[in-house]
N, C-alpha and C positions, 0 to 999 in steps of 0.2 A: 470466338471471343472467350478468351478465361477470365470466370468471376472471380471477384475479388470482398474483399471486405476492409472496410475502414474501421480501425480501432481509434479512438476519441477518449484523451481524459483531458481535463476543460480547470485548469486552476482561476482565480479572481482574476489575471492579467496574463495566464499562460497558456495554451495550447499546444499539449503534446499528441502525437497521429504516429497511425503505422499501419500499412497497410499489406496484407496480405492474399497471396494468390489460393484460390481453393477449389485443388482437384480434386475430384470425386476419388474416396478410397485412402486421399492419403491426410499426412497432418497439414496444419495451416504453413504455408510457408513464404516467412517475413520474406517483401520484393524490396519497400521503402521504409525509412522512418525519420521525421522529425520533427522539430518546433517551430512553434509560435513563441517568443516571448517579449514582454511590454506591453502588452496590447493596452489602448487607449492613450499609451504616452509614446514612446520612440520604439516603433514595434521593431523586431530584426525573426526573420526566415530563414531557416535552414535545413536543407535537406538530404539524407545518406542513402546510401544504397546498404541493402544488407549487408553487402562485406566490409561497411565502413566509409567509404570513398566517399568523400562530398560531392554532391551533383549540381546544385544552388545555393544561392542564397539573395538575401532581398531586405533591405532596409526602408520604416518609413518615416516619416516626424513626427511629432506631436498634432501640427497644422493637418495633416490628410485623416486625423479622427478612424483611424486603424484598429476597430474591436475586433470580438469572437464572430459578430456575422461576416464582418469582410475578412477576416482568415477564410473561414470554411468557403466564401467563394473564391477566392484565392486559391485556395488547395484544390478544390473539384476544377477550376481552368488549369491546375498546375497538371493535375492527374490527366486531366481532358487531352493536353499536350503530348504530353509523355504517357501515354495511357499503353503503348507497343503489345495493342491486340487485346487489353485489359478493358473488363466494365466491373464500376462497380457496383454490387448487387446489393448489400445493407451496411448499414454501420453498429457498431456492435459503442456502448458508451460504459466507462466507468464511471459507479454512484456509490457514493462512499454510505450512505444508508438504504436499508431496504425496511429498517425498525420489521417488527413482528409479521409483516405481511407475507413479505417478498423471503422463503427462503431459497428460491434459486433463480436464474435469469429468468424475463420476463418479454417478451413482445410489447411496445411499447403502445399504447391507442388511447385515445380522452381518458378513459378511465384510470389507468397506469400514470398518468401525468398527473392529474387531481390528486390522487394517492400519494405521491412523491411528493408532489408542494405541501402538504399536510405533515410530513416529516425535516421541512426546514427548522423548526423550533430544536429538533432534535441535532441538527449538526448546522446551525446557522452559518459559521464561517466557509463551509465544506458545499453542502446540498444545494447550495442558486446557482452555484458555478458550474456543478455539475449535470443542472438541469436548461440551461441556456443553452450549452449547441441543440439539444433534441427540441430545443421550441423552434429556434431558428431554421432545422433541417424539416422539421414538420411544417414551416411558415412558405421556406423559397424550392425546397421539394417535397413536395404531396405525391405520398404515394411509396418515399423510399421507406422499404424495413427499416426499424430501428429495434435493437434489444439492448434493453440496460441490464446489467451485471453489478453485483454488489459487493463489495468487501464485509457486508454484513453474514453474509448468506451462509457464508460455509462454518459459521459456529451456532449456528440452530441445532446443530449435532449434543448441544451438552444441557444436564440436565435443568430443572426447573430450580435447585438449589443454588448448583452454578451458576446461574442468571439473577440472581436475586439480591434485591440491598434489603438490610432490615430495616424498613421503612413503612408505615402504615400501608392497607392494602390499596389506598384509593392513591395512591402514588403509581404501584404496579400499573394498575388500572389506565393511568395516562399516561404509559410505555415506558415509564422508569425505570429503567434494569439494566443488567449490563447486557450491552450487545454485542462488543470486541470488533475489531477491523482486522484491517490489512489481510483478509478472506481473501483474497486474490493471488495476493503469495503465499500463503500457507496451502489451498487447493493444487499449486502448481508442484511443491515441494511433495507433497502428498503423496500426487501423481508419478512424478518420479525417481522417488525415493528407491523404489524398486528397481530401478536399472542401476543403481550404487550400489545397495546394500537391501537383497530381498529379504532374509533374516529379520532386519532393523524396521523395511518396510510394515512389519506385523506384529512389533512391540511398540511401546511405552519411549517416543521421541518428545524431545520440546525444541522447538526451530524458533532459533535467532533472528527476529528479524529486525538487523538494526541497521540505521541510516537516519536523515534527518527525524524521520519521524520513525519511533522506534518500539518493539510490542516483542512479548514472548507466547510462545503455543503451546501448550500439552497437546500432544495426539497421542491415542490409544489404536492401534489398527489403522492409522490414518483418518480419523476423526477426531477432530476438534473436541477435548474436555473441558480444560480451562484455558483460559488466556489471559495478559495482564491489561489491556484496553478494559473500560469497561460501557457507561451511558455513550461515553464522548470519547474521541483520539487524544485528550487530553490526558485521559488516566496510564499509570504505570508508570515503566521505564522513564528518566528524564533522557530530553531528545534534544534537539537540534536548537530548537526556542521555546519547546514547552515544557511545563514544570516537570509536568508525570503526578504521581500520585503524590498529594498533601491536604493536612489533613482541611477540612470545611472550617472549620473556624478561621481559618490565615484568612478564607474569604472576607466572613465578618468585620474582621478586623480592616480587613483592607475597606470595605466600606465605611467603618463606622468611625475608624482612627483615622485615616488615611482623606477619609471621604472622596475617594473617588467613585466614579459612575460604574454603573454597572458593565458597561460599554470598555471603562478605561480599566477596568482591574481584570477584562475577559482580554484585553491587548494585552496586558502585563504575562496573565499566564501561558497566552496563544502565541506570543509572538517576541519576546522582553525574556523569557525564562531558559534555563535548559543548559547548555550547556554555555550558549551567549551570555544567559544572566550570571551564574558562575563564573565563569572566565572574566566577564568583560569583555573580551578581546573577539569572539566568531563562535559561530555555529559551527563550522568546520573541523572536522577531527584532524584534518591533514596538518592545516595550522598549529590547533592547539599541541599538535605534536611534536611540531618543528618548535616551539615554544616551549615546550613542558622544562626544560632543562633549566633554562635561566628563570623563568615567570613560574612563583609557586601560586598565582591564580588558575593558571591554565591546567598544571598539574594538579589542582584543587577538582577540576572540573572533570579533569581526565578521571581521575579515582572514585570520584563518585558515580560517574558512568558504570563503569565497569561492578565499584560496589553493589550498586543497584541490582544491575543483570544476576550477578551471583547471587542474592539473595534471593530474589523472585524467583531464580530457577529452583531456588532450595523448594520454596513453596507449591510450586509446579512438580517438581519430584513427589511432593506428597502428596498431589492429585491425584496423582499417576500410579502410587503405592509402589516404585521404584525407577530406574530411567536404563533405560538400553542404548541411546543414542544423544549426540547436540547435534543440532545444524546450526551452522552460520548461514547470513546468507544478507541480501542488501548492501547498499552501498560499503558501512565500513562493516558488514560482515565478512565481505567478497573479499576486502580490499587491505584493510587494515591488521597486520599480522601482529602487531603489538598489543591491541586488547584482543584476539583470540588468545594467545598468549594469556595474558592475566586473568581473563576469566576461566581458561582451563586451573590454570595456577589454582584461581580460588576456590576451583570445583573439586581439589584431590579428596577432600574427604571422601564425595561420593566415587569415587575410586576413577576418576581423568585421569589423564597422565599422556604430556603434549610429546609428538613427534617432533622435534625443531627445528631438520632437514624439511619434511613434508610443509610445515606451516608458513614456511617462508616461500616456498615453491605454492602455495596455495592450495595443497594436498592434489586430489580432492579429500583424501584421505587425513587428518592431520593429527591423530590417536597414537597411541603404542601402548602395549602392553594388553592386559586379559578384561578389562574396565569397560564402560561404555560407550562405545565410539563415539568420536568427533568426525563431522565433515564439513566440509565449504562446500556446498552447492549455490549457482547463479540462478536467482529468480525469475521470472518473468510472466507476469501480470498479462502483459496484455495479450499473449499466445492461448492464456488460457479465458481471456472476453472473446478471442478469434473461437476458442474451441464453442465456448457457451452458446454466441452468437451463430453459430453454425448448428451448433446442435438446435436450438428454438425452430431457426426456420427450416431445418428439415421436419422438426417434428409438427409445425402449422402446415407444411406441404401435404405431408402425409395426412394429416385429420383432413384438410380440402381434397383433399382426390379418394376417401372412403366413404 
């Protein structure tokens, strides 16, 4: 039988999976992958093969009461089926906080769970969703591995100054700081940076990572110095529906003028803001694209995106005490050739200067001239839960057998 591993990230009504085979010796290598989405209301299943192919799919309604526990049995009878010589050995989960504790993956047991629920306050809209499959797998299988993985983790790397809001000490005290996310793409990027650009790998990079939800990185040698996330995925860059960074008073106000609840002005900024709130018209860059020409809302939304980005990297350049590389990378990093475009555009002062053959080809390479490179590189978060998730339990193996 070849072991395998289940990769798990658990949205409010979504469930995305992938599953990998894992030979001894070699990388994790994607067999299947795909979703869950609707759950609780008109769920829909679907599933690919590495090379793309759809294999299934599977609709339910509203009436059959279709959550995250009957996905994951769903999935283990889908896998059970089509299992061709496959068991699986653990499941590896993404947690979008690990706050101060957790700074690399974790073997999951009572203790590790307690821990986690005690970090809902910290990422309420994010952390119950992500801690549901592991109750459920720990409920209907006793016994299976679980390691959670953090998007928090891989920016424990920066210092105690960079983590800090000036805010009395007793704030610190009850984990108030910045933490930064999207750790999971940034580790990946990290990682193989080096088969691009070894040079680049061991300077002063900031990677792009934009898509609905959107964040920038300073790496120094491939660690994490600053980033623009900071307590919550709220802060920074404006994304898909959320604000990004503004200032704390809008809140007041939003309370005190507005009178709304605390509840309805955390919808406003989590889910009502961004590039949606702007535009009016979608979260989707694709759209606002095809838009931007006749609709000066959409154009409104488009420019401040990109504004943004060039600014913050300004700020992040001066983390870094200069910049040798960008990466792009996430959805419309990968994808979208018109704001790579405009944020190189923005970036000439710090000496960019865009390839426009390459950029449109989607490089990997998309730079010219003696400046700091530009690349597109594709992410992939959950290759590196499969690496995490592997590494733990080899290394609990090893502690049980010395």
């Amino acid at each position: 039988m070849i072991p395998v591993l289940i990769v798990l990230n658990a949205g409010s009504s979504s469930l995305k999976f992938q599953v990998f085979d894992m030979v001894e010796g070699t990388e994790p290598r994607l067999v299947w992958k795909g979703l869950y989405e609707g759950l609780g209301n008109d769920a829909h299943f679907v599933v690919r093969h590495a090379s793309g192919v759809d294999l299934d799919e599977k609709s339910w309604t509203s009436k059959d009461s279709f959550g995250h526990e009957e996905a994951l049995m769903h999935l283990v009878s889908w896998l059970r089926e089509h299992q061709e010589g496959r068991k699986p050995m653990a499941l590896g989960h993404r947690v979008v906080h690990g706050g101060e504790t957790f700074s690399g993956p974790v073997l999951v047991d009572d203790t590790v769970i307690q821990k986690l629920e005690a970090l809902v306050p910290l990422a309420p809209l994010h952390q119950p969703h992500n801690l549901e499959p592991i109750r459920i797998v720990r409920r209907r299988m006793p016994g299976m591995p679980q390691v959670a993985c953090f998007d928090t983790a891989f920016h424990h790397s920066q210092s105690e100054i960079a983590s800090m809001f000036a805010l009395p000490r007793e704030m610190r005290q009850r984990g108030v700081r910045r933490y930064g996310f999207h750790g999971l793409s940034y580790d990946y990027i990290a990682s193989v940076l080096k088969d691009y650009d070894p040079h680049l790998a061991k300077g002063r990079v900031i990677v792009a990572h934009l898509g609905n939800g959107a964040s920038l990185c300073a790496l120094k040698e491939g660690a994490s110095v600053a980033t623009t996330m900071g307590f919550s995925a709220l802060d920074g860059l404006p994304m898909g529906t959320r604000c990004g960074a503004v200032d704390a008073g809008v809140v007041f106000y939003m309370l005190r003028e507005m009178k709304l609840t605390p509840e309805a002005a955390e919808r406003m900024l989590y889910t009502k803001s961004g590039l949606l709130g702007v535009s009016g018209i979608s979260n989707d860059m694709r759209m606002l694209r095809a838009k931007a020409a006749t609709d000066d809302n959409a154009k409104r939304a488009i420019d401040l995106f990109v504004y943004r980005i060039t600014r913050e990297i300004g700020s992040l350049i001066a983390a870094l005490g200069g910049l040798d590389g960008l990466i792009f990378t996430a959805g419309i990093g990968e994808n979208d050739v018109a704001t790579r475009a405009e944020v190189i555009a923005g970036l000439s002062w710090a000496g960019l200067s865009l390839d426009e053959i390459a950029n449109r080809s989607s490089g990997p390479r998309i730079s010219s001239g003696s400046g700091p490179a530009a690349w597109v590189i594709p992410t992939n978060e959950e290759l590196v839960i499969a690496r995490q998730t592997r590494s733990i339990l080899g290394a609990t193996q090893a502690k049980l057998a010395s």
